[in-house]
C-alpha positions, 0 to 999 in steps of 0.5 A: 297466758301466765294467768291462765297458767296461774289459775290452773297450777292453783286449781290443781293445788286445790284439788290434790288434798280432795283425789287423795281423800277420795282415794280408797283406804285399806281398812285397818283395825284399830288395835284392842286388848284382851283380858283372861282372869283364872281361865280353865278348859276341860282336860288341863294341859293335855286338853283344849287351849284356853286362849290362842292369841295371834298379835302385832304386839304383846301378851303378858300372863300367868298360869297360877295352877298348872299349865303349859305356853306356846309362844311362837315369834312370827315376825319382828319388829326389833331386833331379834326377841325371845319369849320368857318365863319366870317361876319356881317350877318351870321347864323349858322346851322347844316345839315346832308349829307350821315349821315355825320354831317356838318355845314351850314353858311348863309348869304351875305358878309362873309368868310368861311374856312375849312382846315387840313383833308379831306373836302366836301364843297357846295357853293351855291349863287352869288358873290362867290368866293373859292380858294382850294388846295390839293387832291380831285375833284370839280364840277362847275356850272354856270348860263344857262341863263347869261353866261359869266357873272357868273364868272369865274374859272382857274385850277392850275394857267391855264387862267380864263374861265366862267364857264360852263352852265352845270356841270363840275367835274374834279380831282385837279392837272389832266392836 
C-alpha cells in the first residue's frame, strides 16, 4: 500500500509542471518603444495630434517650434504623479478627457515628461519630438499636404519613415 501510494504522489509531482504548462496563458505583449523626430501635421495646434500615446510606462519629448501636450495620468503605479514641463515659454492649463482631469502645457521650445504608471499623452504642433516606451499603443498623423517633410517615426528601433498622411494606430512591441 505505501508503495502504491509512493508511486502516485511521484507521478502527480511529475505531472504538475506538465497541466500548468498546458494551461492557457493570457497573451501579453511584450512592451516596445516608439520614436518621433521633428513631427508636424497640417494646422499646428489647433489641428490634428501628431502623436497620441496611450502607455503603461513613459513618454519624454519636446515641441522645438510650437505647440501644445495633453498629458493625462490614467493609472499609477507609485504614488500619486504629476506630468511636467519645462521651458521658457510655457503655460499651464488643465483640461478634461472623458472625465479624467489632465494637464495641458503650451508653447514653443519646451520638454515635457510623463512617467510611472499608466498615461494618455496628445501631441499637438510642429517640431515634435516623443520617445515612449513600455505597454500600450499609439496613433500617428502627419502633414496631407507636405509630406515627407513632417518627420519621421520608427518602431522598436526598426528604420525611420515619414509619417503618414492618414492616421495610423498600432500596439508598442507588435511586429
Amino acid at each position: 500500500m505505501r508503495r502504491s501510494l509512493l508511486l502516485l504522489a511521484g507521478a502527480a509531482v511529475m505531472a504538475l509542471p506538465a497541466a500548468a504548462a498546458a494551461r492557457p496563458q493570457s497573451y501579453r505583449p511584450a512592451p516596445g518603444f516608439i520614436v518621433v523626430r521633428d513631427g508636424s501635421t497640417d494646422g499646428g495646434v489647433r489641428g490634428s495630434a501628431v502623436a497620441t500615446v496611450v502607455v503603461r510606462g513613459f513618454v519624454l519629448g519636446r515641441i522645438a517650434e510650437e505647440g501644445a501636450v495633453q498629458l493625462y495620468h490614467l493609472a499609477s503605479s507609485a504614488g500619486s504623479l504629476t506630468a511636467q514641463a519645462a521651458g521658457v515659454d510655457v503655460s499651464r492649463r488643465a483640461v478634461t478627457w472623458h472625465g479624467v482631469p489632465g494637464t495641458e502645457f503650451s508653447g514653443s521650445d519646451f520638454r515635457f515628461r510623463a512617467v510611472a504608471g499608466v498615461w494618455r499623452v496628445v501631441v499637438y504642433g510642429a517640431g515634435v519630438s516623443v520617445y515612449a516606451g513600455g505597454e500600450g499603443r499609439v496613433s500617428l498623423h502627419g502633414s496631407v499636404f507636405s509630406p515627407g517633410t513632417d518627420g519621421q517615426f520608427s518602431f522598436d528601433g526598426g528604420r525611420f519613415v515619414s509619417l503618414p498622411s492618414g492616421v495610423i494606430t498600432r500596439r508598442l512591441g507588435e511586429k
